[in-house]
MDAnalysis code that builds the backbone (N, CA, C; Angstrom):
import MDAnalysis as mda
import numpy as np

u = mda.Universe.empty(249, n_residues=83, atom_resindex=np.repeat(np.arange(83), 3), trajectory=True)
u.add_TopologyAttr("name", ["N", "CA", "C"] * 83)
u.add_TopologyAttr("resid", np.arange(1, 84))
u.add_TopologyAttr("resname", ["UNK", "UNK", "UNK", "UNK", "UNK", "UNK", "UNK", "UNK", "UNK", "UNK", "UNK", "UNK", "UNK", "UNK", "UNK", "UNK", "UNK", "UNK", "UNK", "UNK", "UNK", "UNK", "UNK", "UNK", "UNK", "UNK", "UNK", "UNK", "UNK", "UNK", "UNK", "UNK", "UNK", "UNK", "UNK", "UNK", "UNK", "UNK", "UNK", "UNK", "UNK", "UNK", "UNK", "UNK", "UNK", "UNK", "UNK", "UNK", "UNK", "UNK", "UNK", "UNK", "UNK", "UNK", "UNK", "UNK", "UNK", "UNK", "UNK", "UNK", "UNK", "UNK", "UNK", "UNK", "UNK", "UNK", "UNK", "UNK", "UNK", "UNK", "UNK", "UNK", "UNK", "UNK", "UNK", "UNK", "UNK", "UNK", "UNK", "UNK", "UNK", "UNK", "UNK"])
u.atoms.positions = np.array([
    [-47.184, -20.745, 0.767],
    [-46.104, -20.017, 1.468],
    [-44.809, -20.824, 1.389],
    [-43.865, -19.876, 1.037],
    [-42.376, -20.673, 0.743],
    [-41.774, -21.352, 2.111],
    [-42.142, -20.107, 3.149],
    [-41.328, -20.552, 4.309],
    [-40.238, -19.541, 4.410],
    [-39.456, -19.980, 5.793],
    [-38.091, -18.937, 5.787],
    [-36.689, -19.255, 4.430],
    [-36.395, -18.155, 4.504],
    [-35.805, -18.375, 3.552],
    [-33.946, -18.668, 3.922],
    [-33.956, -19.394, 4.026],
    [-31.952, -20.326, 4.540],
    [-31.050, -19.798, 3.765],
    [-31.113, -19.680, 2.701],
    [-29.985, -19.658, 1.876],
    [-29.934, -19.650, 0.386],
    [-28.554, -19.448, -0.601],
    [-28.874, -19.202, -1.755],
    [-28.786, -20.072, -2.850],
    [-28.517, -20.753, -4.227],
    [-27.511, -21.484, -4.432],
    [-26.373, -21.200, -5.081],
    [-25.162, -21.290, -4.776],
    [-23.680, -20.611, -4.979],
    [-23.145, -21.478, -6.442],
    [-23.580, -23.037, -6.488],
    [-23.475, -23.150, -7.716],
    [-23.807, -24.591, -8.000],
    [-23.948, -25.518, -9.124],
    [-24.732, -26.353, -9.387],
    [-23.764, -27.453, -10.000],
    [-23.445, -28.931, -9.699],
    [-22.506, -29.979, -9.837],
    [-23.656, -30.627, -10.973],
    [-24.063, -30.500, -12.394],
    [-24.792, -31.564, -13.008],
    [-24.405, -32.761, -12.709],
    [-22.903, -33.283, -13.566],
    [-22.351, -34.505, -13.356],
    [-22.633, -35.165, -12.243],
    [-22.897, -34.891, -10.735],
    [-23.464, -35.422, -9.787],
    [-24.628, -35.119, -8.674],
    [-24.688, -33.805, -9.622],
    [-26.444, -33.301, -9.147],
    [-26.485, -32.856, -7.501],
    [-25.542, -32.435, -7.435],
    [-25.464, -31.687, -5.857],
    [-25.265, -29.877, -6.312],
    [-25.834, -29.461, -5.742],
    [-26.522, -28.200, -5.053],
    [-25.252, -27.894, -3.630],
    [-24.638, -26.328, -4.383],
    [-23.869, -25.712, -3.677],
    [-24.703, -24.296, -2.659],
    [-24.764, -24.475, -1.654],
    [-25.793, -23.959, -0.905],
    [-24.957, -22.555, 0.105],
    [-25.065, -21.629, -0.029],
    [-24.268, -20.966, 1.002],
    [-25.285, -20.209, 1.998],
    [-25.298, -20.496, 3.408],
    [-26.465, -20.821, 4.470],
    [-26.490, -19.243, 4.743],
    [-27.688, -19.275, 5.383],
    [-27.849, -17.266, 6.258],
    [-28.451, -17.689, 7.298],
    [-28.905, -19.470, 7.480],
    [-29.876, -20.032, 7.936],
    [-29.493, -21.035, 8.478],
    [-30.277, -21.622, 9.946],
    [-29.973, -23.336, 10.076],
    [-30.236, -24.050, 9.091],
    [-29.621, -25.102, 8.832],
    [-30.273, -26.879, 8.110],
    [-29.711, -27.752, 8.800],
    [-30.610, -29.007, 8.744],
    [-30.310, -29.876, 9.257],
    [-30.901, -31.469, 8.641],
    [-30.288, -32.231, 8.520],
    [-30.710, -33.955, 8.231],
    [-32.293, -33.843, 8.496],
    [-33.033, -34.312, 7.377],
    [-34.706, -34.398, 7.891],
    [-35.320, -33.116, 7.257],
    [-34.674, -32.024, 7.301],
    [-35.713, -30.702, 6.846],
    [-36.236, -30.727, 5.857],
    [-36.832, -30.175, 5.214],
    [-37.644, -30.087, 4.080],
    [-37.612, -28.628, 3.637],
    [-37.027, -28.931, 2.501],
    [-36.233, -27.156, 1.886],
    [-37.505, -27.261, 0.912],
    [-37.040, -25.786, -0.053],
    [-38.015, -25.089, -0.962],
    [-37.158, -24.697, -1.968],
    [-36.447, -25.027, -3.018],
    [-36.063, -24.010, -4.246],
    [-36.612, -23.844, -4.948],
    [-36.378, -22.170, -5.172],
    [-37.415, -21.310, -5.933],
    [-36.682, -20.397, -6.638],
    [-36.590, -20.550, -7.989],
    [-35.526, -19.476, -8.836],
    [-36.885, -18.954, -10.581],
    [-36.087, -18.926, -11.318],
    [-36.626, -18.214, -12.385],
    [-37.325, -19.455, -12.956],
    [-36.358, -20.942, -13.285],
    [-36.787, -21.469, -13.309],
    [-37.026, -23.227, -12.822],
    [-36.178, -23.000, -11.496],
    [-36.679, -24.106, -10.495],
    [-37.774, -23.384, -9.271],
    [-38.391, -24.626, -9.008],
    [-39.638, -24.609, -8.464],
    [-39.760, -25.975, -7.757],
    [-39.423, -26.960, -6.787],
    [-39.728, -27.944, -6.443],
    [-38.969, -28.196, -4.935],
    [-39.670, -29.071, -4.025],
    [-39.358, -29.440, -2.903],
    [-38.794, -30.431, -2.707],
    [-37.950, -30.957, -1.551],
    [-37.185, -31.756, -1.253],
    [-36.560, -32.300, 0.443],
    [-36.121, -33.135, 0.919],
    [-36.150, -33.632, 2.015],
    [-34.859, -33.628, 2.059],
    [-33.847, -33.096, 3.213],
    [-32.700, -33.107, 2.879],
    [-32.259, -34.214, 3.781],
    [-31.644, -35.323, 2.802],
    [-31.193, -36.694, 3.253],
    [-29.520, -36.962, 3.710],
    [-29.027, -36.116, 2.936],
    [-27.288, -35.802, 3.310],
    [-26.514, -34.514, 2.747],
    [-25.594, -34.029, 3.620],
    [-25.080, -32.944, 3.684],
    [-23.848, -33.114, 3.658],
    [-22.832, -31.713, 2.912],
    [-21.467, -32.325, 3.107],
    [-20.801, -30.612, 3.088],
    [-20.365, -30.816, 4.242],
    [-19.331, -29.158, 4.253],
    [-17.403, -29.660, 3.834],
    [-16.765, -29.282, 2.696],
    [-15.899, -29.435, 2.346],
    [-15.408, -31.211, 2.814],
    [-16.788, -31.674, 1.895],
    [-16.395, -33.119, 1.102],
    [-17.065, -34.099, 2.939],
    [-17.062, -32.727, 4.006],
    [-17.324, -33.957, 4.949],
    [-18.602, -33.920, 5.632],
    [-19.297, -35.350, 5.552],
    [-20.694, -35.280, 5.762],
    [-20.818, -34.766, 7.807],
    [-22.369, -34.293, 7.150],
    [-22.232, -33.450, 8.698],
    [-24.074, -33.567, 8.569],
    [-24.718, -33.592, 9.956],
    [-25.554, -33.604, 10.486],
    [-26.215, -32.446, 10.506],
    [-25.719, -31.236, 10.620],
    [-26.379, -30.187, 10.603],
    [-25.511, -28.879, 10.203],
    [-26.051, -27.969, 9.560],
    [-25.331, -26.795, 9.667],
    [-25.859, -25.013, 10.190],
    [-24.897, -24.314, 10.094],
    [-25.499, -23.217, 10.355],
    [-25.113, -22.171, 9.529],
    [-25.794, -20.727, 10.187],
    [-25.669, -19.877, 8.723],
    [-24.127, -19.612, 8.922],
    [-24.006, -18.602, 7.478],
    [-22.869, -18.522, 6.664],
    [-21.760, -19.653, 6.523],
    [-22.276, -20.967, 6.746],
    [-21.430, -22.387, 6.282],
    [-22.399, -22.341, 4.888],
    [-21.473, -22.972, 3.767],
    [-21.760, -23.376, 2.183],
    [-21.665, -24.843, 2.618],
    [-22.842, -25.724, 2.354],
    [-22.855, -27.307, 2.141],
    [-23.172, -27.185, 0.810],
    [-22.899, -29.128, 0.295],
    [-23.528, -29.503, -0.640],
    [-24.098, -30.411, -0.139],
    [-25.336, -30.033, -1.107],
    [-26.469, -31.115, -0.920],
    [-27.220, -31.883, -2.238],
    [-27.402, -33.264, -2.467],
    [-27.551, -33.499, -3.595],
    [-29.227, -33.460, -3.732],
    [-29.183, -33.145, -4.997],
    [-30.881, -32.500, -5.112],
    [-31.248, -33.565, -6.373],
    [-32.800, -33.322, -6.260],
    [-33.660, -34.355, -7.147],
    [-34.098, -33.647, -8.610],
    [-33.651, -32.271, -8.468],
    [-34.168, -31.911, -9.516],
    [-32.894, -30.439, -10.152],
    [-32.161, -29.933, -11.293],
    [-31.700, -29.137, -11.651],
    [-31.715, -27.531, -10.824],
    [-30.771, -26.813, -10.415],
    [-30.931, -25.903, -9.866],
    [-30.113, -24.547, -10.542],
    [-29.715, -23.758, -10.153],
    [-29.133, -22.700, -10.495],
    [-28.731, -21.744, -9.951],
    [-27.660, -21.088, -10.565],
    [-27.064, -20.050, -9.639],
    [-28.058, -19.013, -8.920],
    [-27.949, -18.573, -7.771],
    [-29.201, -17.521, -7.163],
    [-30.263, -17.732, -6.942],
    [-30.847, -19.299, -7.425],
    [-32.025, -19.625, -6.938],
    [-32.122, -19.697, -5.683],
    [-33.650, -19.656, -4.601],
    [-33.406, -18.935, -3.071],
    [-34.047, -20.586, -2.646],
    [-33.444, -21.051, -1.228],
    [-33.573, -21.864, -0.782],
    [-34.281, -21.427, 0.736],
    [-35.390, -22.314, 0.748],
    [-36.273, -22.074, 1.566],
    [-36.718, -23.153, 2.341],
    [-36.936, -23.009, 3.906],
    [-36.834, -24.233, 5.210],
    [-38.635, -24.274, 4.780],
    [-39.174, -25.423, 4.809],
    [-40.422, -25.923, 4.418],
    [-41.035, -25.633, 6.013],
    [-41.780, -24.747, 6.666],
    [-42.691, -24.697, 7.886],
    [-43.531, -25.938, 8.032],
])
């Protein structure tokens, strides 16, 4: 089971591997997300967050963070809170 589903991804930074996230959902420091697209598939612990460049502790829905991710993502892939 994926879990609830938070949010989407709006768009993808290679050069520094952060994940543009636009929320429908809480997140917060500590959670444990889910991306799941056509072809990402892998989990992750979210260690830092940044809403327009400034790091923040938690967010809520319809705020866009970036978050830097461990593995390649993509536009529309669905981001999911780990139960």
């Amino acid at each position: 089971m994926a879990g609830k589903e938070i949010g989407t991804v709006s768009d993808y930074f290679a050069k520094i591997e952060v994940a543009a996230i636009k929320l429908n959902g809480g997140l917060k420091i500590g959670d444990k997300i889910h991306f799941k697209g056509a072809t990402s598939d892998f989990k992750q612990t979210v260690k830092s967050m940044q809403i327009n460049r400034k790091p923040v502790d938690k967010a809520r829905a319809k705020d866009e963070v970036g978050i830097r991710v461990s593995d390649r993502v993509r536009r529309n892939d669905k981001v999911f809170l780990v139960e």
